[in-house]
C-alpha positions in Angstrom: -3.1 -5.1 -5.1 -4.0 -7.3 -2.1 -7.3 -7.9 -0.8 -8.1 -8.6 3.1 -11.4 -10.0 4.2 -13.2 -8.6 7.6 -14.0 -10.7 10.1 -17.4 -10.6 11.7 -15.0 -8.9 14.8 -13.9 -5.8 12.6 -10.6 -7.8 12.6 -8.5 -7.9 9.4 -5.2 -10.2 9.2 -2.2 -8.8 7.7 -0.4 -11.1 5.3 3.2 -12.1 5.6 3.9 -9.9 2.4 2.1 -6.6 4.1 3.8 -7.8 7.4 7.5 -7.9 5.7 6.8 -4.4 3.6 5.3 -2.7 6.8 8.7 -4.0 8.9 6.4 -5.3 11.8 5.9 -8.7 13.3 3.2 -9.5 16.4 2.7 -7.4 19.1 3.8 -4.3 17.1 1.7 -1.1 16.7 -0.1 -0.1 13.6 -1.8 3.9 12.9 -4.4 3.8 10.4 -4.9 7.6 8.5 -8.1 7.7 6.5 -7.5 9.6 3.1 -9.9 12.3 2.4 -11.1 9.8 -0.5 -12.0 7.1 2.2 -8.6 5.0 1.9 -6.7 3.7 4.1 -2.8 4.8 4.4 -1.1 2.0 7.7 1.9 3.2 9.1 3.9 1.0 11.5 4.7 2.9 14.9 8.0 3.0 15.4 9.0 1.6 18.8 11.5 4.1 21.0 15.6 3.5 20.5 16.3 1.2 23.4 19.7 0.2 22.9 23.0 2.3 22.3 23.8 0.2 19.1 20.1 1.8 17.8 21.0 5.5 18.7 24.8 4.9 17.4 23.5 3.5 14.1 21.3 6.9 13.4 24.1 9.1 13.8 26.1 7.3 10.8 26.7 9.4 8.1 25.4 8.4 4.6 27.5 6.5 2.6 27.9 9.0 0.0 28.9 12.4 1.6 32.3 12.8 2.2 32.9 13.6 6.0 33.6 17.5 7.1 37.1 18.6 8.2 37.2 20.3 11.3 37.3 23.7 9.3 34.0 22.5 7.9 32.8 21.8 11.4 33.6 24.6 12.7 32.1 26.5 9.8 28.7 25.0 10.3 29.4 25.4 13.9 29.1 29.4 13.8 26.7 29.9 10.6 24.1 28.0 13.2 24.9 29.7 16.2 24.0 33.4 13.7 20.9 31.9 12.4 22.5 31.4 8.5 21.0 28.5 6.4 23.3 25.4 6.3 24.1 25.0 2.9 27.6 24.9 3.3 28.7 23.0 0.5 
């Protein structure tokens, strides 16, 4: 567990290990959810894809799961379009 001190500001500094497991460096934006119990849970907000490279990148398909043949596609394709749950493997 790490412990952060207050400063007289209301100002708390995040160390470089919180800083590497939260992903954010400075000038990024932080939301702070208070738990019904009075903790704290900080989330790091996610900054807007920008670049093609970004929006290319989430489109990749997991290592693991084989790709779909056009059949497979096309399967998906027309159980959507009638509304049918997409298990279809």
């Amino acid at each position: 567990m790490i412990e952060l001190t207050m400063t007289a500001k209301g100002q708390i500094t995040l160390n470089k290990r919180l800083r590497e497991s939260l992903g954010v460096k400075p000038g990024d934006r932080l939301r702070v959810d208070v738990r019904p119990d009075g903790g704290l849970v900080i989330l790091p907000v996610r900054r807007k894809t920008t670049s093609w490279d970004e929006i290319a990148g989430m489109l990749q398909r997991p290592a693991n799961v084989p790709p779909l043949s056009i059949e497979e596609m096309n399967e998906v394709i027309a159980r959507g379009w009638a509304g049918a749950p997409d298990d279809y493997r």
